[in-house]
C-alpha positions as CSV (number, residue, x, y, z in Angstrom):
1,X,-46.2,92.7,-13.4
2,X,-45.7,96.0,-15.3
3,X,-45.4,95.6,-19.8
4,X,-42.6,98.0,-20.7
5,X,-45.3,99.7,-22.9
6,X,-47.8,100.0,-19.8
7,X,-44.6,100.9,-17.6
8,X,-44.0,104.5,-20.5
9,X,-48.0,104.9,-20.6
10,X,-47.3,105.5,-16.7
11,X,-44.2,107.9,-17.4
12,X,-46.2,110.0,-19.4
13,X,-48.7,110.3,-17.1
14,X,-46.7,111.3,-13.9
15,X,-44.5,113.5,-15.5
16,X,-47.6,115.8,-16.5
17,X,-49.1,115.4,-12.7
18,X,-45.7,116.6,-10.7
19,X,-45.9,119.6,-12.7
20,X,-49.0,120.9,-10.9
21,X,-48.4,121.1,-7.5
22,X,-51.8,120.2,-6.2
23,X,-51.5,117.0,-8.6
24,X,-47.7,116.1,-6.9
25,X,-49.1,113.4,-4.6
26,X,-50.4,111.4,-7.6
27,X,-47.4,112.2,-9.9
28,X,-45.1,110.4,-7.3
29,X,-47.2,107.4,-6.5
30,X,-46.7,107.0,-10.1
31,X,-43.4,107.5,-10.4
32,X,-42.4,104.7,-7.2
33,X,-45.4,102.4,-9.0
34,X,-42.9,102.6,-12.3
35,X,-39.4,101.9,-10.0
36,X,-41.6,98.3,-8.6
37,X,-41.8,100.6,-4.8
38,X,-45.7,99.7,-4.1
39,X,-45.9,100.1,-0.3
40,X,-44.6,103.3,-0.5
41,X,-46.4,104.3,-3.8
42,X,-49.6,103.9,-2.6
43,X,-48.5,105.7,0.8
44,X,-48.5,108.8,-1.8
45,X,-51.9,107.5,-3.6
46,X,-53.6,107.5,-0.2
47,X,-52.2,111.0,1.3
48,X,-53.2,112.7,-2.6
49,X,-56.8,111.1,-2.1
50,X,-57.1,112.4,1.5
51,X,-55.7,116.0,0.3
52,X,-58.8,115.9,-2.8
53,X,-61.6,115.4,0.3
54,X,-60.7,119.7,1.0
55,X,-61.3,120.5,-3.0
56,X,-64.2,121.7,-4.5
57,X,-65.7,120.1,-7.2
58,X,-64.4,122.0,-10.1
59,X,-60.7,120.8,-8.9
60,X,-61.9,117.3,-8.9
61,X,-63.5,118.0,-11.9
62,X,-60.3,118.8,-13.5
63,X,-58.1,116.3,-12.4
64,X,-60.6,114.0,-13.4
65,X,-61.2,115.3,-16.9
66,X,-57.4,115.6,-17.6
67,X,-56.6,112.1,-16.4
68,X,-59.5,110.8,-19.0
69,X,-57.7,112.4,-21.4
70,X,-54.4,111.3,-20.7
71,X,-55.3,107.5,-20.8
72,X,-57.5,107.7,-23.8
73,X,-54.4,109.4,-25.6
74,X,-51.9,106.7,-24.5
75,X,-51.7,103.4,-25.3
76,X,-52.3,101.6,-22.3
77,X,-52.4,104.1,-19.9
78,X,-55.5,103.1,-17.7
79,X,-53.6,100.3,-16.3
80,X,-51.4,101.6,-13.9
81,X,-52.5,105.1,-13.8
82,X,-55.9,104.1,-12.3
83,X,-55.7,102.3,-9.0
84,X,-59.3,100.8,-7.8
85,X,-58.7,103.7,-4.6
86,X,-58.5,106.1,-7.0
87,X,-61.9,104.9,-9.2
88,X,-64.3,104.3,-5.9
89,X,-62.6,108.1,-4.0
90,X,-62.4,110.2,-6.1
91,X,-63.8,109.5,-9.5
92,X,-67.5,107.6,-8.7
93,X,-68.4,110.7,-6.2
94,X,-66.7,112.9,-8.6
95,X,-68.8,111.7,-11.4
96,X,-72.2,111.1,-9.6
97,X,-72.1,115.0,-8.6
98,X,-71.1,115.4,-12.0
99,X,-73.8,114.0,-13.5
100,X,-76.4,116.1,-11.2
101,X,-74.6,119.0,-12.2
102,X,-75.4,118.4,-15.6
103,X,-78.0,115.8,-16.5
104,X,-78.6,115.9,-19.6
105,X,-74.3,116.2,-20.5
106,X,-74.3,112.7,-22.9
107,X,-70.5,112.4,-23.0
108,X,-70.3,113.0,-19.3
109,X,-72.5,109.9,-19.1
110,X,-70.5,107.9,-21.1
111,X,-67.3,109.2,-19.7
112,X,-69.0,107.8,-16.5
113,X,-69.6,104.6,-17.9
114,X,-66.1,103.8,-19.1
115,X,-64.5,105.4,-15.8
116,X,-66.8,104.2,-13.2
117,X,-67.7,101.0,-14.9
118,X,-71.3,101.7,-14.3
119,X,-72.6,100.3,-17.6
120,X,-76.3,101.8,-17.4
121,X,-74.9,105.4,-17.9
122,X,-74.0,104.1,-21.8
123,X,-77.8,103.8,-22.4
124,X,-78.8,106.8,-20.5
125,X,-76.4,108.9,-23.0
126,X,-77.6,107.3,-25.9
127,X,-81.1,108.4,-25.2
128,X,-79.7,111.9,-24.7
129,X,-77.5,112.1,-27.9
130,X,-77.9,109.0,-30.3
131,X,-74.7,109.7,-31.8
132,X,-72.7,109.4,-29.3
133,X,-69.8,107.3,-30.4
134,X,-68.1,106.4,-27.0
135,X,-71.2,104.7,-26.0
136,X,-73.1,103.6,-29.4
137,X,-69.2,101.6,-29.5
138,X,-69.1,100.5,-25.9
139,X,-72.8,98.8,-26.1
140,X,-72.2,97.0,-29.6
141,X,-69.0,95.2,-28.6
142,X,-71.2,94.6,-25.1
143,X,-73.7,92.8,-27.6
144,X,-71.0,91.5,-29.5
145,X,-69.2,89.7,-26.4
146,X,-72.7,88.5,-25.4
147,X,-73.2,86.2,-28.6
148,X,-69.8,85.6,-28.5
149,X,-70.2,84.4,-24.8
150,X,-72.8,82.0,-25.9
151,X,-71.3,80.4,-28.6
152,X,-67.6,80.2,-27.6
153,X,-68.0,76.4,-26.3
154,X,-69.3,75.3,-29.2
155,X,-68.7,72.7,-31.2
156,X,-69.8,71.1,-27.9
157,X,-72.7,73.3,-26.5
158,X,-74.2,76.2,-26.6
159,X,-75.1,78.7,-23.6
160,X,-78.2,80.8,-23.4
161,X,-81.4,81.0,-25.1
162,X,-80.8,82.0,-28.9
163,X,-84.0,83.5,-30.0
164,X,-82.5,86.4,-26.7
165,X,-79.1,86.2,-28.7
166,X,-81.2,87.2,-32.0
167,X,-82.3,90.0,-30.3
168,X,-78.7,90.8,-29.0
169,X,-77.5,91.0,-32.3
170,X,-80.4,93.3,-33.9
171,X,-79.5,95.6,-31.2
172,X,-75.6,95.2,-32.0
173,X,-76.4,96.5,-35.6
174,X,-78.5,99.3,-34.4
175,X,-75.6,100.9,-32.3
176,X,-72.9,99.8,-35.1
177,X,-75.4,102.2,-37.6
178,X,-74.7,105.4,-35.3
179,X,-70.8,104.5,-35.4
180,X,-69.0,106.9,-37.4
181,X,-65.3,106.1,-39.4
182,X,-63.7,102.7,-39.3
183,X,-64.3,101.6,-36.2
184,X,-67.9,101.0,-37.9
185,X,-66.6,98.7,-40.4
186,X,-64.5,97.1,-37.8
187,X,-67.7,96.5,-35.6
188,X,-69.9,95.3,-38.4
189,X,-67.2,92.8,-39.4
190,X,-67.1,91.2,-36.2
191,X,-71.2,91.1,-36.0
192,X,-71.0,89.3,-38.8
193,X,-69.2,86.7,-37.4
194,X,-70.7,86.2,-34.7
195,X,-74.3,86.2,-36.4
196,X,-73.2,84.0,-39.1
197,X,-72.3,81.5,-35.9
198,X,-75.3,81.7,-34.1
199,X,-77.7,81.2,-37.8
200,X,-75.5,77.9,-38.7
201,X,-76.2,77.1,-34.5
202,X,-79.9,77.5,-35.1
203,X,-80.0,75.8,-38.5
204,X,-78.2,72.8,-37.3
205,X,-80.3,72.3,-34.3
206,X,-83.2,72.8,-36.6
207,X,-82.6,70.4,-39.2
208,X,-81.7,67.9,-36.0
209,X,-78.3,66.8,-37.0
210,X,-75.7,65.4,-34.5
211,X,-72.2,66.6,-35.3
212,X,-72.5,70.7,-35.3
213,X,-68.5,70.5,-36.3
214,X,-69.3,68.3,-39.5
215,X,-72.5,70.0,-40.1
216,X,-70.4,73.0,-40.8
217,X,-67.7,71.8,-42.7
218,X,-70.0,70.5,-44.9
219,X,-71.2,73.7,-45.7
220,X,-67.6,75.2,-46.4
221,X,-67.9,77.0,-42.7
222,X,-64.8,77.3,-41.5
223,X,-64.9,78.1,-37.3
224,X,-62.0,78.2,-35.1
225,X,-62.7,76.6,-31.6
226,X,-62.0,77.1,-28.3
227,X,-60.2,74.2,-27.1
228,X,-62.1,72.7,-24.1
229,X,-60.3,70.8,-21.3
230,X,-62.5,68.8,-18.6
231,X,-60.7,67.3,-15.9
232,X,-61.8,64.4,-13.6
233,X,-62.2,65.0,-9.9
């Protein structure tokens, strides 16, 4: 099921595509994806993918580079605009040649990362260009999500090994330092949090005590938890 707000991200997008010819295939797949025809839309998806196996790679290299532009410029637009066919045919080999092409391109790296959800390209660009902000962002909130993985059963327990979650969080704030307008503030707000967690975690299974949810309103913490439901077989 389609969002109305997803369902214009998609207008936007196939209304540019149908203008190039080359690009019509894709253009109509989205625009019978928008009108609910699926069968038939990815018909289109399919025949545009088999027509891209005949270009060269500065064609692919275009499409691709305008449709990352297109769905970091609207709202929502990488959810119907980019089909799993269209990430594994023509955007991994895409990128991979890409990236031989130009080894030592950060942002392609990155751009690679976010499109091709190979994660490992994020740290290769860092160690190209430290400031690059799509990746120094992309691997804080990774670090981020990981404490918060850890600690989202809690009151009742506590998953991982924290002296590793420590560590997770030191390299959090070393990518939020390289982050450059508000989403740095943004970023070090939600470390906090998440730190401040984990320290009153470690504290309270220093000090022994039995009730983590007491021990911390006693201390004027005030944590939201996730409610947990287990169910007998």
């Amino acid at each position: 099921m389609i969002t109305k707000d997803q369902d214009e991200a998609c207008r936007a997008i196939a209304a540019g595509a149908i203008g190039i010819s080359a690009w019509r295939q894709y253009g109509e797949y989205r625009r019978l994806r928008q009108q609910g025809v699926r069968k038939e839309a990815f018909a289109r998806l399919n025949a545009f993918l088999e027509e891209t196996k005949t270009w060269s790679f500065e064609e692919r290299r275009t499409f691709v580079q305008w449709l990352c532009e297109r769905m970091e410029a609207v709202p929502l637009a990488d959810y119907g605009p980019f089909p799993q066919p269209l990430r594994q045919k023509l955007f991994v080999p895409t990128f991979n040649e890409w990236v031989d092409k130009e080894p030592g391109n950060a942002e392609v790296l990155s751009l690679k990362a976010r499109y091709t959800r190979d994660f490992g390209s994020y740290r290769k660009s860092v160690q190209i260009d430290p400031d690059n902000q799509r990746a120094r962002c992309a691997l804080a909130e990774a670090c981020i999500y990981d404490i918060w993985y850890s600690t989202h059963h809690l009151p009742e327990y506590f998953i991982g090994e924290e002296d590793d979650l420590l560590s997770v969080a030191a390299e959090a704030e070393e990518h939020i330092r390289h982050v450059h307008g508000p989403r740095r503030a943004q970023l070090q707000i939600e470390l906090a949090e998440e730190r401040q967690l984990l320290s009153d975690w470690i504290a309270f299974k220093t000090e022994g005590a039995e009730d983590f949810d007491l021990w911390c309103k006693s201390r004027g913490r005030s944590y939201t938890w996730i409610k947990a439901y287990y169910y007998d077989k």
